[in-house]
DRENDREN-637789 format. One record per residue (C-alpha): residue number from 1; residue in three letters; x, y, z. Coordinates in Angstrom, 1 decimal, always signed. Example, Ala and Ser with C-alpha at 12.3 -4.5 7.8 and 13.67 -1.06 7.14 Angstrom:
2
+-----+-----+--------+--------+--------+
!   i !  aa !     xx !     yy !     zz !
+-----+-----+--------+--------+--------+
!   1 ! ala !  +12.3 !   -4.5 !   +7.8 !
!   2 ! ser !  +13.7 !   -1.1 !   +7.1 !
+-----+-----+--------+--------+--------+
//
This chain:
265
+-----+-----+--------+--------+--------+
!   i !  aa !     xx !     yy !     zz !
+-----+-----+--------+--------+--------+
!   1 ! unk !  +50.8 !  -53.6 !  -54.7 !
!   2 ! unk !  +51.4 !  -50.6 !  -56.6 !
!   3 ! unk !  +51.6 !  -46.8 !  -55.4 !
!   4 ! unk !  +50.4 !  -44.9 !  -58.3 !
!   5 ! unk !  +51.0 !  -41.2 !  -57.9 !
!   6 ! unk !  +48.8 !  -38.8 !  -60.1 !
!   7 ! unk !  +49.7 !  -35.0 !  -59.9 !
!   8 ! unk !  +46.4 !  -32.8 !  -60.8 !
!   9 ! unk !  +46.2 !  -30.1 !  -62.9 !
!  10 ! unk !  +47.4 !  -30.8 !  -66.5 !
!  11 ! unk !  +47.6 !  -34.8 !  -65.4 !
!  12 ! unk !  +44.4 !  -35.8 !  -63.5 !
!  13 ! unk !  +42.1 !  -33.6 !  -64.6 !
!  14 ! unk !  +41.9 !  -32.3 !  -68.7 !
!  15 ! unk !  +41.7 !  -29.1 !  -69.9 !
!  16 ! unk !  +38.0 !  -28.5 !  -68.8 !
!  17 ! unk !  +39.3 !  -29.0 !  -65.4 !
!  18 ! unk !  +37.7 !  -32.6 !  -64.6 !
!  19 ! unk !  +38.0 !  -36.3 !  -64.4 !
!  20 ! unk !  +37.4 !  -38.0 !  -67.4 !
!  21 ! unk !  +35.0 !  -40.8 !  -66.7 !
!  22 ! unk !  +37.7 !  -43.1 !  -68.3 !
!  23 ! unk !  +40.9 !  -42.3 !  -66.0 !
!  24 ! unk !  +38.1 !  -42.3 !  -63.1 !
!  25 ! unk !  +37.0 !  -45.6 !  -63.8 !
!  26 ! unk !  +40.3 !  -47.2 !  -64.2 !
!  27 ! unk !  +41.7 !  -45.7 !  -61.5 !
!  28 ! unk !  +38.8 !  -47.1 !  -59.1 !
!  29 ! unk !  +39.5 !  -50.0 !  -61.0 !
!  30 ! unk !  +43.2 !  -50.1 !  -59.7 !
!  31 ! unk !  +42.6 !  -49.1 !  -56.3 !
!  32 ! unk !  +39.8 !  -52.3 !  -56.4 !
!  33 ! unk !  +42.6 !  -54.4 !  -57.2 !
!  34 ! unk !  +44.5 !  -53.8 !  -54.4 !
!  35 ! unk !  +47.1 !  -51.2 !  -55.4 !
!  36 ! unk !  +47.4 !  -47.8 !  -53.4 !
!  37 ! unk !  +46.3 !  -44.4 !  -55.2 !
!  38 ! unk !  +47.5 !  -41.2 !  -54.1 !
!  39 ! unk !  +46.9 !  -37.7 !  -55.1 !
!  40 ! unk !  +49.9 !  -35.9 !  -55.1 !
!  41 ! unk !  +49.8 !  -31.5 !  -55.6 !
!  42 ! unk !  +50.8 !  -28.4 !  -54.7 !
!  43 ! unk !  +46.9 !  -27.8 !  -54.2 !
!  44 ! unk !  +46.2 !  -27.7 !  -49.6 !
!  45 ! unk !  +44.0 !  -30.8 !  -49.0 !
!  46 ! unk !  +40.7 !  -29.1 !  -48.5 !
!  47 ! unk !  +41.3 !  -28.2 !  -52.4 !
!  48 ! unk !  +41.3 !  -32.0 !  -53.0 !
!  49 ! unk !  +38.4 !  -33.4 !  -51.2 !
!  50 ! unk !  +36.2 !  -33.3 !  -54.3 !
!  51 ! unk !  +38.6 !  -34.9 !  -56.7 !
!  52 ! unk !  +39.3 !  -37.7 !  -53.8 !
!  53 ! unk !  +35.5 !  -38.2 !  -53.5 !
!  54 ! unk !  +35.0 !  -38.4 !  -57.7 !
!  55 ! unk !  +37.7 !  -41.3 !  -57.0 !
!  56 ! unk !  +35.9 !  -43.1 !  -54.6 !
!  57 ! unk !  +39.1 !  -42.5 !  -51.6 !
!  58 ! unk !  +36.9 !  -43.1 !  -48.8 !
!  59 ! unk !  +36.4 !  -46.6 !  -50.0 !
!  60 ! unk !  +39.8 !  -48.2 !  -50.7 !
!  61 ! unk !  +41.5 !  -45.2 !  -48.0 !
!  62 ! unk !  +43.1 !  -43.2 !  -50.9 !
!  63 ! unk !  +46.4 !  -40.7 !  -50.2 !
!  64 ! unk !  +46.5 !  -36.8 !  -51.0 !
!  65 ! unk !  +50.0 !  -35.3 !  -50.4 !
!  66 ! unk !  +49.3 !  -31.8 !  -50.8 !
!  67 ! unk !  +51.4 !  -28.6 !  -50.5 !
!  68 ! unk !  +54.0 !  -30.4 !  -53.1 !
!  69 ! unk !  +54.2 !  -33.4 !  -50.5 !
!  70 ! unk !  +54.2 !  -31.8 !  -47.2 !
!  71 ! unk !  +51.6 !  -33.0 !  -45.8 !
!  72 ! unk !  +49.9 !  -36.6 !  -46.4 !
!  73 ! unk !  +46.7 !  -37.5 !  -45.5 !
!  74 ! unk !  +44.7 !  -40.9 !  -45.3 !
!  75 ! unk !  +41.1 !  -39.2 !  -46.8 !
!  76 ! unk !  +38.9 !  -42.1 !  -45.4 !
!  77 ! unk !  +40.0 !  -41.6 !  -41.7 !
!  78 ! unk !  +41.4 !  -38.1 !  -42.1 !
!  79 ! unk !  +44.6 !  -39.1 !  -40.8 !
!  80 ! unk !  +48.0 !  -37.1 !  -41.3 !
!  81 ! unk !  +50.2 !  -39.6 !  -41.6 !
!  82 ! unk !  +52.7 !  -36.4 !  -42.2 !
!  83 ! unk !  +52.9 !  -33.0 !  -41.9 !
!  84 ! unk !  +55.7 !  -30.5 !  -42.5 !
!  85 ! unk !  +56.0 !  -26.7 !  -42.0 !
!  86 ! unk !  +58.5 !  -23.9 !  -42.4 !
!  87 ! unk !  +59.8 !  -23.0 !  -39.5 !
!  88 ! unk !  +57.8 !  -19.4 !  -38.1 !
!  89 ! unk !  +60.9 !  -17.4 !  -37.9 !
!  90 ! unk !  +61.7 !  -18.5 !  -41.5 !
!  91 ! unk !  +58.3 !  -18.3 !  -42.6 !
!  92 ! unk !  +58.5 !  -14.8 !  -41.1 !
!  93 ! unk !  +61.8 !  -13.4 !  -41.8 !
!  94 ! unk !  +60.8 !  -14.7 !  -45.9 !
!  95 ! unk !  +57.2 !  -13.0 !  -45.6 !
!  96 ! unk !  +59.0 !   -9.6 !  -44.6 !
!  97 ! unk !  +61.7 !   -9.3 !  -46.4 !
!  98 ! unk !  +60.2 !  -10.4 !  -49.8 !
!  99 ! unk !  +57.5 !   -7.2 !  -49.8 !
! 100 ! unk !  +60.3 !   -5.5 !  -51.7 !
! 101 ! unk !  +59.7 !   -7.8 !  -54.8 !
! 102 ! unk !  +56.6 !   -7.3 !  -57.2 !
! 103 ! unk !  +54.9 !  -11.2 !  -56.2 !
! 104 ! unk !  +51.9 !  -11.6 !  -54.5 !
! 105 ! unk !  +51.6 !  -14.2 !  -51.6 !
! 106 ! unk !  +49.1 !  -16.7 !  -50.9 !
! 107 ! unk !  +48.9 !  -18.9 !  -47.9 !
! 108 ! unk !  +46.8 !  -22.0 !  -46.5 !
! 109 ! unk !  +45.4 !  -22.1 !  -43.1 !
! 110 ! unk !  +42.8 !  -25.0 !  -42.9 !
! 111 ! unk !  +40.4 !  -24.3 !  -45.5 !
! 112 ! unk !  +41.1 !  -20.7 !  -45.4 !
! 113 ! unk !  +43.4 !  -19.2 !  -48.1 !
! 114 ! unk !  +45.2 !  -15.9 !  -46.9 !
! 115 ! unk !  +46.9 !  -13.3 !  -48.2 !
! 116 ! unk !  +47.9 !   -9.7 !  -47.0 !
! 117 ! unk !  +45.4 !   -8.0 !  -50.2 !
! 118 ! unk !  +43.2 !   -8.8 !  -52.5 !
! 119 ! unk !  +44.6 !   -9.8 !  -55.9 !
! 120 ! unk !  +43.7 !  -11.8 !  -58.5 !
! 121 ! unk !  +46.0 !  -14.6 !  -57.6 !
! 122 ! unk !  +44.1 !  -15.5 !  -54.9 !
! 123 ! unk !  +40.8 !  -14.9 !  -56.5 !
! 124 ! unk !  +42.0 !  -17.4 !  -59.2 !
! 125 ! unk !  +42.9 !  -19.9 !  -56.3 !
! 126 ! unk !  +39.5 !  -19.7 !  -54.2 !
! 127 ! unk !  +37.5 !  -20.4 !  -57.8 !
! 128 ! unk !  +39.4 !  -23.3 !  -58.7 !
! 129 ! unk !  +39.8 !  -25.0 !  -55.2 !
! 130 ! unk !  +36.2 !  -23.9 !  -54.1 !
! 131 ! unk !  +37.9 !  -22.2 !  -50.7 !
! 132 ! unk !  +37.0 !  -19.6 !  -48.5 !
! 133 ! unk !  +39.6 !  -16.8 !  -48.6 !
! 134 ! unk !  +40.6 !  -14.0 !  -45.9 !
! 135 ! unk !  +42.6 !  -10.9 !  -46.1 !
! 136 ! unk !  +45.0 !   -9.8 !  -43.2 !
! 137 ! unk !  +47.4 !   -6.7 !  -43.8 !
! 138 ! unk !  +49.8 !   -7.6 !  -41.2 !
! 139 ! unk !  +50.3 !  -11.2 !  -41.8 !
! 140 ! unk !  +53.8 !  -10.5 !  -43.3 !
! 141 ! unk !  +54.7 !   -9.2 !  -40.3 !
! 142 ! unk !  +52.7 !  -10.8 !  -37.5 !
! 143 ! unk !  +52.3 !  -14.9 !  -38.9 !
! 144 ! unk !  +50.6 !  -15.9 !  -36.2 !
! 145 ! unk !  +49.9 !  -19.9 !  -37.3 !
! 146 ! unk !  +51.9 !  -22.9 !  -38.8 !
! 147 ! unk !  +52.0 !  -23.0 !  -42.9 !
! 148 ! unk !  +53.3 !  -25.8 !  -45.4 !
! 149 ! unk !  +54.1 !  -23.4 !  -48.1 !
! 150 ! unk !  +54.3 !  -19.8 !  -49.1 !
! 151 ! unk !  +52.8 !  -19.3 !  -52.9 !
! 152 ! unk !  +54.5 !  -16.3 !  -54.6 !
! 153 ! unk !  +51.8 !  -15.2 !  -57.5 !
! 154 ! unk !  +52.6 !  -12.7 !  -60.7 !
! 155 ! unk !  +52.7 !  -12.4 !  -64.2 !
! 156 ! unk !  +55.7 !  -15.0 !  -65.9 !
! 157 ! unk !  +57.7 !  -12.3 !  -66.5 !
! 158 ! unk !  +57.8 !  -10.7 !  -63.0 !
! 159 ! unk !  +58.0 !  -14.1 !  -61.6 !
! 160 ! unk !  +61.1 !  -14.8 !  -64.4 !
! 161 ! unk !  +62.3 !  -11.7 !  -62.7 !
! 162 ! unk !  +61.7 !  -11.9 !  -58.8 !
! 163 ! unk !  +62.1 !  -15.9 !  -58.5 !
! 164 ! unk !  +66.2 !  -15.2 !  -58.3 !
! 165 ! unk !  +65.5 !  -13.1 !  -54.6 !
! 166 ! unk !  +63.9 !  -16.0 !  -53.4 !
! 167 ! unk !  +66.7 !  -18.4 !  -54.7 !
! 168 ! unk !  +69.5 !  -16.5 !  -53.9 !
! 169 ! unk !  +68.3 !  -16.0 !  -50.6 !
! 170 ! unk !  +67.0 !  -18.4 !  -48.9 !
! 171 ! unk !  +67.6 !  -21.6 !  -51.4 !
! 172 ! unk !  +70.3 !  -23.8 !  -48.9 !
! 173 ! unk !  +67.7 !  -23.1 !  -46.4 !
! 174 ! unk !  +64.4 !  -24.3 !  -48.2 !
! 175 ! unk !  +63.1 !  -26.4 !  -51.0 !
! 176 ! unk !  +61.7 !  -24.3 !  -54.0 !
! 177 ! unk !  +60.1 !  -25.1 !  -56.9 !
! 178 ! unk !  +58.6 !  -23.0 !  -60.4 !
! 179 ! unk !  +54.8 !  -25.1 !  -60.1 !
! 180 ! unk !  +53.5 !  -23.2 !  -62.9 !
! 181 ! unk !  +54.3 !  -19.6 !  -65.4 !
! 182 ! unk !  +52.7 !  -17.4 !  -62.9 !
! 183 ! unk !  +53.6 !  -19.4 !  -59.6 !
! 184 ! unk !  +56.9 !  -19.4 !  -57.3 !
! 185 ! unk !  +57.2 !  -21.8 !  -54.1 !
! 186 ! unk !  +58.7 !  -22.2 !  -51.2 !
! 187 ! unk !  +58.6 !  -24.9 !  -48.6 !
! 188 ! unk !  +60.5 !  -26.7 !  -46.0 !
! 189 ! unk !  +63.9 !  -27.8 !  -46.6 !
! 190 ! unk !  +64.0 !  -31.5 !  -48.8 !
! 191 ! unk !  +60.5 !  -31.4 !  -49.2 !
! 192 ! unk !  +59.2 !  -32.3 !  -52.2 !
! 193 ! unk !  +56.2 !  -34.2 !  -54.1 !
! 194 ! unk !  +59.0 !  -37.1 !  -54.8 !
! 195 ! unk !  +60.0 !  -37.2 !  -51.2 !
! 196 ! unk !  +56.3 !  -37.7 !  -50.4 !
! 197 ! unk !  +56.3 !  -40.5 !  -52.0 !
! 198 ! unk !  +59.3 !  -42.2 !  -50.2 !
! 199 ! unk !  +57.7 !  -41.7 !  -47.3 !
! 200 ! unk !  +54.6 !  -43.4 !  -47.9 !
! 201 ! unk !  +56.2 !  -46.2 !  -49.4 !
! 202 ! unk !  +58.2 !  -46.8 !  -46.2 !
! 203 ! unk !  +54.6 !  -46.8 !  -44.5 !
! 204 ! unk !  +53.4 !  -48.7 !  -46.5 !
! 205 ! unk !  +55.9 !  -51.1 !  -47.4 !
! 206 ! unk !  +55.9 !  -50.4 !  -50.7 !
! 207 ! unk !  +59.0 !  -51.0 !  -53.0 !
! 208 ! unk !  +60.5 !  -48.1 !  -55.0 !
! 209 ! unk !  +60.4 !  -49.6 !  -58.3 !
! 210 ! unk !  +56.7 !  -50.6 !  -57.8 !
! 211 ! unk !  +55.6 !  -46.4 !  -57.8 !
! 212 ! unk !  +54.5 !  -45.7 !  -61.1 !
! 213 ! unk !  +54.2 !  -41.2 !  -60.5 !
! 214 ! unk !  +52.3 !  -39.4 !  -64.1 !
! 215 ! unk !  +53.2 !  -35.7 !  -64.0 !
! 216 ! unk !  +53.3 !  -32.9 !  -66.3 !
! 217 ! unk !  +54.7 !  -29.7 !  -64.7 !
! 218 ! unk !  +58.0 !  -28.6 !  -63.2 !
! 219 ! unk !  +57.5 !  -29.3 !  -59.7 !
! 220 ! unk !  +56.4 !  -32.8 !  -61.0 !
! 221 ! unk !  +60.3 !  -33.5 !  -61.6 !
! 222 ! unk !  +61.4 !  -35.1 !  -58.7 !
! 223 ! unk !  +57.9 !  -37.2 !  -58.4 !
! 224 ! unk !  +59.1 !  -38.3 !  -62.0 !
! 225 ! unk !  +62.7 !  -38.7 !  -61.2 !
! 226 ! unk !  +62.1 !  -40.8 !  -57.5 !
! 227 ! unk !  +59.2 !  -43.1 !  -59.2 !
! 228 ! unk !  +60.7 !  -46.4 !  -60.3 !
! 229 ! unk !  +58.5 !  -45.4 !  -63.6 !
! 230 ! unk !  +58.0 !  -41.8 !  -64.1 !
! 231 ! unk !  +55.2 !  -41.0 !  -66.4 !
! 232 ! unk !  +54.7 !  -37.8 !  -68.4 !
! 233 ! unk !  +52.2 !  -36.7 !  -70.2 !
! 234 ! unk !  +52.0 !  -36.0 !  -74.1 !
! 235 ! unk !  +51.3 !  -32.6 !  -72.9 !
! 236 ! unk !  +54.1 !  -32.2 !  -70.2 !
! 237 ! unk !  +57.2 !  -29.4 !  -70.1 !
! 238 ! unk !  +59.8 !  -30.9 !  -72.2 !
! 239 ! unk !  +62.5 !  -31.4 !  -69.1 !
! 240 ! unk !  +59.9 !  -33.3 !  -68.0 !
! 241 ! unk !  +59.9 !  -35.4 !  -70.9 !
! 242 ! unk !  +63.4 !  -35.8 !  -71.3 !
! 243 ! unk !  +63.9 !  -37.6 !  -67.8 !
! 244 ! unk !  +60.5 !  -40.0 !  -68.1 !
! 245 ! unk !  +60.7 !  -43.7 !  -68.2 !
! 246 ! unk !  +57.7 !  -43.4 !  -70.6 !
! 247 ! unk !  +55.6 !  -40.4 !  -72.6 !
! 248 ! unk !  +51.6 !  -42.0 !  -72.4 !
! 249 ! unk !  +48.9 !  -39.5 !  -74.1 !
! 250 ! unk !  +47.7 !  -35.9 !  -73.0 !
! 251 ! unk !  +45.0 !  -35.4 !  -70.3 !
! 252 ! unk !  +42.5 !  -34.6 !  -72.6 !
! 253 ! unk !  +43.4 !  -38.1 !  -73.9 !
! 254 ! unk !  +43.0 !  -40.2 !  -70.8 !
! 255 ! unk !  +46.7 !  -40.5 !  -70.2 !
! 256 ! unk !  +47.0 !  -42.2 !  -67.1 !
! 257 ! unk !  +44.1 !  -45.1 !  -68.1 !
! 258 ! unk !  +46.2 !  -45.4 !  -71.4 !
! 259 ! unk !  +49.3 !  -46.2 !  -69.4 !
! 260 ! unk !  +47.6 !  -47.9 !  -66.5 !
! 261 ! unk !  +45.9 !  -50.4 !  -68.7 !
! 262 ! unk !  +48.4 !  -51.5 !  -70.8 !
! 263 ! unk !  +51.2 !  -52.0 !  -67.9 !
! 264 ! unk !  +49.4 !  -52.3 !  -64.3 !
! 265 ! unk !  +45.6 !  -53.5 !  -64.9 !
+-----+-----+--------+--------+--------+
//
């Protein structure tokens, strides 16, 4: 059995912001053989059901790690077989103190995405992951429920700017990670998407060096880095590139089937 990792945006799905019916088809076909598929992104879970469905996870009991791997779920029986948040006075103290930087927050609660105003940050992340979204001015101050993950939102260059608060601050005491130009994040100490993927090869039994992980982004590195293949796509960051076991085509070219048929089916 394989554990075969697929981030989404810029890996999964191609530029028009869906599954090819190639890399669909051969990924059903690998899960059909026996070999364990898992979604792995910085998107919450909700924002994955409808890619997990295209995939057919309720059949062969396919994996999403979301929140860049704090939480994994079993989609077919809705089980968390994990679930990691930042501590509240943390997640607090790290909401309060960063309203003196120019980034705009986002936050998951359920299905719910939440910020303190409106913005279009959050606007951009309730189109693309089909959520609900609600606004509550005090959350800075008064968090009142658990979260994964606290998205920092702005233009590159304020986030180029900003990003080095958030570092300098609090980096011993969380795991951060640039997930795109205009996104910042910040999550629970040694969490990560490649640590997600330790732990559900120790569930499952699964040996290191049989994860294959396909990634394109930043804070697809450690994914790449912990797989005992890491995979990056023709149109991945060039760091990315430069630690890969092996460059397969763009995801407007069906990277992961081209890969996936050649060395797993």
């Amino acid at each position: 059995m394989k554990l075969i990792a697929v981030d989404v945006d810029g890996t999964l799905i191609n530029s028009k912001n869906q599954i090819s019916k190639k890399t669909k088809d051969t990924l059903i076909k690998a899960a059909k053989n026996g070999n364990k598929i898992v979604i792995v992104s910085g998107r919450p879970a909700p924002g994955l059901s409808a890619l997990a469905e295209e995939l057919e996870f309720d059949k062969f009991h396919g994996l999403l790690s979301s929140n860049n791997g704090s939480t994994i779920t079993d989609f077919a029986s809705g089980e968390i077989l994990a679930d990691h948040f930042l501590d509240m006075d943390l997640a607090r103290k790290i909401l309060k103190e960063s309203q003196k930087i120019d980034l705009d927050i986002v936050l998951s609660h359920g299905d719910i995405l939440i910020s303190d105003k409106s913005h279009k940050y959050l606007d951009h992340e309730v189109r693309l992951l089909k959520l609900q979204s609600k606004i509550i001015p005090d959350v800075r101050e008064n968090l009142s429920f658990k979260i994964n993950k606290i998205l920092f939102a702005g233009e590159p260059e304020k986030v180029d700017k900003y990003y080095p608060f958030l570092e300098e601050n609090y980096g011993e005491i969380t795991s951060q990670v640039r997930s795109h130009a205009y996104n910042y994040e910040v999550m629970p100490k040694g969490l990560s998407k490649g640590a997600s993927l330790l732990e559900i090869a120790k569930f499952y039994r699964i040996k290191r060096e049989d994860i294959v992980a396909f990634g394109d982004e930043l804070n697809d590195l450690t994914m790449i880095e912990t797989a005992g293949v890491g995979v990056a796509m023709a149109n991945a960051v060039d760091d990315l590139k430069e630690i890969a076991d092996y460059i397969t085509l763009s995801n407007d070219e069906d990277g992961i089937a081209y890969y996936l048929d050649r060395f797993v089916l």
